[in-house]
NUMARMI-980911 format. One record per atom (N, C-alpha, C, O): residue number from 1; residue in one letter; x, y, z. Coordinates in Angstrom, 2 decimals. Example, Ala and Ser with C-alpha at 12.3 -4.5 7.8 and 13.67 -1.06 7.14 Angstrom:
BEGIN
{1; 'A'; {13.19; -5.69; 7.80}} {1; 'A'; {12.30; -4.50; 7.80}} {1; 'A'; {13.20; -3.30; 7.80}} {1; 'A'; {14.24; -3.32; 8.46}} {2; 'S'; {12.85; -2.25; 7.08}} {2; 'S'; {13.67; -1.06; 7.14}} {2; 'S'; {12.90; 0.03; 7.87}} {2; 'S'; {13.41; 1.14; 8.04}} 
//
This chain:
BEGIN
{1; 'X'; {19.80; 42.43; 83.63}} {1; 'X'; {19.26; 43.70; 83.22}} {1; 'X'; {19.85; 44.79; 84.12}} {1; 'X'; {19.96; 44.55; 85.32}} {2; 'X'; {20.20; 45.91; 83.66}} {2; 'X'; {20.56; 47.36; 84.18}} {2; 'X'; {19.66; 47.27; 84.93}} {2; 'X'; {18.72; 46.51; 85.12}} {3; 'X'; {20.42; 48.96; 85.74}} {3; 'X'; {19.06; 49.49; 86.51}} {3; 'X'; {18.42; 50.48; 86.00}} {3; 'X'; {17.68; 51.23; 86.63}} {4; 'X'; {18.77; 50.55; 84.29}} {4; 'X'; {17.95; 51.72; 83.90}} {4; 'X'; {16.67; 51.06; 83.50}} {4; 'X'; {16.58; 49.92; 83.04}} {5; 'X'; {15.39; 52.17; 83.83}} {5; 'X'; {14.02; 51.33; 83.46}} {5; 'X'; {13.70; 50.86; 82.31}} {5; 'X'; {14.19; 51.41; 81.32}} {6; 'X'; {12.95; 49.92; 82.18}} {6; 'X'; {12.01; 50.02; 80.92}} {6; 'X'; {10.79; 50.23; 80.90}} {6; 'X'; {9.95; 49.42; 81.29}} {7; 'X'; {10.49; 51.61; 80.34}} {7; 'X'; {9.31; 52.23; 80.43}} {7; 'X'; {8.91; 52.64; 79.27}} {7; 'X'; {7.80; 53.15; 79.44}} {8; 'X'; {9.32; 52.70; 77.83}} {8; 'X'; {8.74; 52.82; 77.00}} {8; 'X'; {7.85; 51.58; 76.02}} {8; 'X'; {8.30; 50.77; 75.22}} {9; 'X'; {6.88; 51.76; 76.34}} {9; 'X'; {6.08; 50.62; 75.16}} {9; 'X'; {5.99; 51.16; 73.52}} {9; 'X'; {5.55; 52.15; 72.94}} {10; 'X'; {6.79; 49.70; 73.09}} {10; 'X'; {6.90; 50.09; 71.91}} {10; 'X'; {5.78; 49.27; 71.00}} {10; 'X'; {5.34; 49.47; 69.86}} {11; 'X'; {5.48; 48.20; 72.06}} {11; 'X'; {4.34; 47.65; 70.79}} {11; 'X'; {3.24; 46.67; 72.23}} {11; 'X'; {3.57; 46.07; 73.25}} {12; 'X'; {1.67; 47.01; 71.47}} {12; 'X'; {1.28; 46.21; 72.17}} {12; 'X'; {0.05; 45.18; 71.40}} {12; 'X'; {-0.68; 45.54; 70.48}} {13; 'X'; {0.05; 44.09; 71.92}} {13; 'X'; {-0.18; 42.90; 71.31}} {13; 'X'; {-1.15; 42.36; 72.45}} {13; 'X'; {-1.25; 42.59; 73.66}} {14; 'X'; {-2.22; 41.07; 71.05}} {14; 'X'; {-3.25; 40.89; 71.68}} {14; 'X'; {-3.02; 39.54; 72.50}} {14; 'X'; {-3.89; 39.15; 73.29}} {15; 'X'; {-2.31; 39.12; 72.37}} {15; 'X'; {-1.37; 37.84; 73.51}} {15; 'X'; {-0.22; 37.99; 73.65}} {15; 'X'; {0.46; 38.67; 72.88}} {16; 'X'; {0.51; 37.03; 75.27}} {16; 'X'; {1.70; 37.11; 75.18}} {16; 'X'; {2.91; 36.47; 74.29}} {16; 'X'; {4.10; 36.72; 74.45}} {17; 'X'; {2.22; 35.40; 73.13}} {17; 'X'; {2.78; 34.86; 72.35}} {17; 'X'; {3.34; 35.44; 71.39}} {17; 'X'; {4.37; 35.00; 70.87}} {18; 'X'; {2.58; 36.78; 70.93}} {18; 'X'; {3.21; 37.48; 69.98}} {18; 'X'; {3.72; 38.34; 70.35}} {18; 'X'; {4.54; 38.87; 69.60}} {19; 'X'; {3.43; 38.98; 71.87}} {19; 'X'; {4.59; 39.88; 72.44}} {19; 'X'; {6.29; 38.95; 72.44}} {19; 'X'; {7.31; 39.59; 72.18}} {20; 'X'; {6.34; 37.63; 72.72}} {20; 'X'; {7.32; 37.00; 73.10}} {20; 'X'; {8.27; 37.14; 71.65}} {20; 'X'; {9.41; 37.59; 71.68}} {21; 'X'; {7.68; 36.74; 70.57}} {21; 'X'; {8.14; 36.71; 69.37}} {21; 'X'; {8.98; 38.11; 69.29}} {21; 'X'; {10.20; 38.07; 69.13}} {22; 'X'; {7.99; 39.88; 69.47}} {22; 'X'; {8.91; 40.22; 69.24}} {22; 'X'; {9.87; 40.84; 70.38}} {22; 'X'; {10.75; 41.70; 70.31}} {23; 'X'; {9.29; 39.99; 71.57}} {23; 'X'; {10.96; 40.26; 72.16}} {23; 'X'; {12.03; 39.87; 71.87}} {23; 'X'; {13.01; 40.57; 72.14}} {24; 'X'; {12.25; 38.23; 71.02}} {24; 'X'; {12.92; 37.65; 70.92}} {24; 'X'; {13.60; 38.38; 69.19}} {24; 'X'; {14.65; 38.02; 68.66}} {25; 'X'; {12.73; 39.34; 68.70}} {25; 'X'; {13.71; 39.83; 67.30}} {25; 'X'; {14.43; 41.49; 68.28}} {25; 'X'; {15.50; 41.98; 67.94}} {26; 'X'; {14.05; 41.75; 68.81}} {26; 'X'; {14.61; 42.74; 69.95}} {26; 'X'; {15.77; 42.19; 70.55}} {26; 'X'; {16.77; 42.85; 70.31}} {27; 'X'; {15.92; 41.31; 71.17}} {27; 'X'; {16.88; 40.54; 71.98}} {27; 'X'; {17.78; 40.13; 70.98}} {27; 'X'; {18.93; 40.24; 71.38}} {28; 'X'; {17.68; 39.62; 69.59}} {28; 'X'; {18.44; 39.47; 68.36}} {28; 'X'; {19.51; 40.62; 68.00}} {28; 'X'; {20.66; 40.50; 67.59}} {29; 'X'; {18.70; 41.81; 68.29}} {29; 'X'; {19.27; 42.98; 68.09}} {29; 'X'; {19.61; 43.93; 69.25}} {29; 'X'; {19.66; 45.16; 69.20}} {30; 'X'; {19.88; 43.00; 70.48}} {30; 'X'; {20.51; 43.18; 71.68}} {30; 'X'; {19.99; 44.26; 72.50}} {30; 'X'; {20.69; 44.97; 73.22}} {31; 'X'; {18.39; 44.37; 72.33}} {31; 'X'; {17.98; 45.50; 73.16}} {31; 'X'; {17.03; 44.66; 74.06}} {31; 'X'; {16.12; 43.86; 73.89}} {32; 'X'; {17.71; 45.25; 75.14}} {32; 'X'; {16.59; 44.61; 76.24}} {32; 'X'; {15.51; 45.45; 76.21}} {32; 'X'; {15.49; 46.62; 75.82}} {33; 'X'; {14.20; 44.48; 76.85}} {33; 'X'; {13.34; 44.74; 76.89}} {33; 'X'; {12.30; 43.69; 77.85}} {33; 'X'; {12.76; 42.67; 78.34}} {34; 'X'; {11.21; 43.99; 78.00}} {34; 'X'; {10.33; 42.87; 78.92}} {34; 'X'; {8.82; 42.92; 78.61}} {34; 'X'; {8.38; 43.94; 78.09}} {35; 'X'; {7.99; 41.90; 78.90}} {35; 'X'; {6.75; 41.61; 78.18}} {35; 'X'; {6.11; 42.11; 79.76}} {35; 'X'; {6.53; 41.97; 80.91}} {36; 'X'; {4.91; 42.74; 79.17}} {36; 'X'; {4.22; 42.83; 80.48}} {36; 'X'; {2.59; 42.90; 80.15}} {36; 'X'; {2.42; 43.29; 78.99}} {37; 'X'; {1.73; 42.71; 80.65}} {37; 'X'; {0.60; 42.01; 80.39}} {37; 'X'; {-0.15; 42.17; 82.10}} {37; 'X'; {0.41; 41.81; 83.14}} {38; 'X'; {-1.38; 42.75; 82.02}} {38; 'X'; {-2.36; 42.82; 82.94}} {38; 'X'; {-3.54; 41.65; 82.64}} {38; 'X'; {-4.64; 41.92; 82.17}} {39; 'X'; {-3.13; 40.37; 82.99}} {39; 'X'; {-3.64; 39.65; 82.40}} {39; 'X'; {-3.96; 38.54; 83.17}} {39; 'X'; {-4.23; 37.45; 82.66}} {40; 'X'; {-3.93; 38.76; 84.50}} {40; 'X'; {-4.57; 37.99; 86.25}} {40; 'X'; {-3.66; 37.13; 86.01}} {40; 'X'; {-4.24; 36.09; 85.70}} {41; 'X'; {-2.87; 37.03; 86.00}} {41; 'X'; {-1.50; 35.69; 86.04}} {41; 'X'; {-1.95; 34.98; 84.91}} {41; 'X'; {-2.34; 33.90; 85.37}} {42; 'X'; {-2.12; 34.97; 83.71}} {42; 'X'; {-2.50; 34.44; 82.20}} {42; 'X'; {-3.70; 33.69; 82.79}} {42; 'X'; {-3.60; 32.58; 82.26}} {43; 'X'; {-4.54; 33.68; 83.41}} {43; 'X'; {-5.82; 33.51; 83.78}} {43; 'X'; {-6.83; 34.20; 82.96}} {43; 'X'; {-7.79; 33.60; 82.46}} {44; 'X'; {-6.67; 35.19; 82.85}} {44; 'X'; {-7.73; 36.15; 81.88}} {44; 'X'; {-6.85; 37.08; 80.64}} {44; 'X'; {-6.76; 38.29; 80.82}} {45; 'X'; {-6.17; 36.39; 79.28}} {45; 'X'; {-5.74; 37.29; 78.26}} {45; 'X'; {-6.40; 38.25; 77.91}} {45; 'X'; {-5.73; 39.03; 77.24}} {46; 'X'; {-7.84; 38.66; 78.15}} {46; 'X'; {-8.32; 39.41; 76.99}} {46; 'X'; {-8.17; 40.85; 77.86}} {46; 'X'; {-8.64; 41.89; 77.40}} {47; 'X'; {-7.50; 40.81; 79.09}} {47; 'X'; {-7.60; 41.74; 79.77}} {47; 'X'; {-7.24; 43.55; 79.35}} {47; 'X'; {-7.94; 44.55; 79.53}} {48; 'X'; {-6.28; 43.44; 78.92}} {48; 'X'; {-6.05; 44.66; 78.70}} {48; 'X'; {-4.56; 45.10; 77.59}} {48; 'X'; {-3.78; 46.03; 77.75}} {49; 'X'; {-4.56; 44.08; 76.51}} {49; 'X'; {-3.05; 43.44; 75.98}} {49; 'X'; {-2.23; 43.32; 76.72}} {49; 'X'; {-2.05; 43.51; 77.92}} {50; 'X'; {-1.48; 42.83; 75.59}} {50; 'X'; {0.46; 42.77; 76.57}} {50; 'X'; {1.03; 43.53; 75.49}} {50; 'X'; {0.97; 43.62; 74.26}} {51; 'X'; {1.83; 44.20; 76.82}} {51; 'X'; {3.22; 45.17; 76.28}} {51; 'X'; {4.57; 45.49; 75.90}} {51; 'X'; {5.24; 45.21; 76.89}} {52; 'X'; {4.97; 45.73; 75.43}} {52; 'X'; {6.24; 45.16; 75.18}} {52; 'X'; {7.26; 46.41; 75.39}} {52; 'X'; {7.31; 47.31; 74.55}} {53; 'X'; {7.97; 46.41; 76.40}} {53; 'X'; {8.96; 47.80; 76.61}} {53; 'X'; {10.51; 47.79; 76.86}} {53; 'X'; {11.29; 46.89; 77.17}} {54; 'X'; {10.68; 49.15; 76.61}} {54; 'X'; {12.32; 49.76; 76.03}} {54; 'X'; {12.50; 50.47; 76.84}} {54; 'X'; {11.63; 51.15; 77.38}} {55; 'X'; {14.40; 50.45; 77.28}} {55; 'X'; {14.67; 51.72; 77.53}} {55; 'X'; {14.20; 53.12; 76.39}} {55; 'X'; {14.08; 53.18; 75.16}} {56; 'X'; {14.08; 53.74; 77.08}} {56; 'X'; {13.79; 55.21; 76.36}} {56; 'X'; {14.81; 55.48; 75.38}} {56; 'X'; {14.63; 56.56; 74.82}} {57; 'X'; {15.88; 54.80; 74.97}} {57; 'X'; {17.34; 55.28; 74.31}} {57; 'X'; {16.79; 54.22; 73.12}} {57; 'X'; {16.55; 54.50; 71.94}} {58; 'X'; {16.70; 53.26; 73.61}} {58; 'X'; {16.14; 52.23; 72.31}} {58; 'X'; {15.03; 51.89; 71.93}} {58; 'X'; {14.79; 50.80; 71.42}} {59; 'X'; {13.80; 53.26; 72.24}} {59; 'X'; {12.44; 53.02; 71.72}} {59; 'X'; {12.45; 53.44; 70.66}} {59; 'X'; {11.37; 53.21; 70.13}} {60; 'X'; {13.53; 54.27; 69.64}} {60; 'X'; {13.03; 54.26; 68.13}} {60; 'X'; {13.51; 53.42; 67.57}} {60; 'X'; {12.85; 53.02; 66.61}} {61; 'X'; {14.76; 52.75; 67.81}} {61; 'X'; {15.73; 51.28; 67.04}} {61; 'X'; {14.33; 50.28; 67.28}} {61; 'X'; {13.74; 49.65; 66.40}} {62; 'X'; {14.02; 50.32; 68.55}} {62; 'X'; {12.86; 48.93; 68.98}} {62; 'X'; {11.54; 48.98; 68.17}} {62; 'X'; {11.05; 47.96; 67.68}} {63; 'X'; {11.03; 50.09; 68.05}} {63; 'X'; {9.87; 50.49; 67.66}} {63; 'X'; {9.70; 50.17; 66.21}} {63; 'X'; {8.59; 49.85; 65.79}} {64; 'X'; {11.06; 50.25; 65.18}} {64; 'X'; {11.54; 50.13; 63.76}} {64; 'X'; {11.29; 48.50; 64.09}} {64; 'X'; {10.23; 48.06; 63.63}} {65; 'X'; {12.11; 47.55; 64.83}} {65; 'X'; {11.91; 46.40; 64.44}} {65; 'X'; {11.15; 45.93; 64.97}} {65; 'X'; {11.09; 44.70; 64.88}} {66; 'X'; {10.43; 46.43; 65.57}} {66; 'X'; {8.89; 45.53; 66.26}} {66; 'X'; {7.63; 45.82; 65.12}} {66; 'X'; {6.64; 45.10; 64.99}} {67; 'X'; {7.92; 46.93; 64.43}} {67; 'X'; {7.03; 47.17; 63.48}} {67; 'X'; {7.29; 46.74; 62.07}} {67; 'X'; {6.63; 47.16; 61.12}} {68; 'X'; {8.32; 45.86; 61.97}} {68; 'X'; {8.73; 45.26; 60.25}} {68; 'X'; {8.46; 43.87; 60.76}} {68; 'X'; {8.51; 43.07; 59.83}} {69; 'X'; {8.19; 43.31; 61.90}} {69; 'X'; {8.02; 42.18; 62.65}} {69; 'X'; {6.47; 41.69; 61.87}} {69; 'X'; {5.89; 40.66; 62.23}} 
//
């Protein structure tokens, strides 16, 4: 991964299973991205969802295929 951030959340989800899914149609379409989740080390899911984020350049391409997902 660059050193540019990923700070835009483009989708957030009520586990990390379905965040993973659509990282993996993101990553298909070569945009990085990373799952992130406040979720006590997967000790407690219901914590606060998981997130799923973009560079800022590819939060409307990401946002299109996380949402036909």
């Amino acid at each position: 991964m660059s050193d540019v951030e990923l700070v835009v959340v483009v989708g957030t989800f009520p586990n990390r299973i379905e965040a993973e899914i659509a990282q993996g149609a993101l990553e298909a379409a070569e945009i990085e991205s990373i799952v992130s989740a406040d979720d006590a080390g997967g000790t407690d899911p219901g914590l606060g969802g998981v997130r799923l984020l973009v560079r800022a350049e590819d939060a409307e391409r990401a946002g299109r295929l996380v949402q036909s997902e």
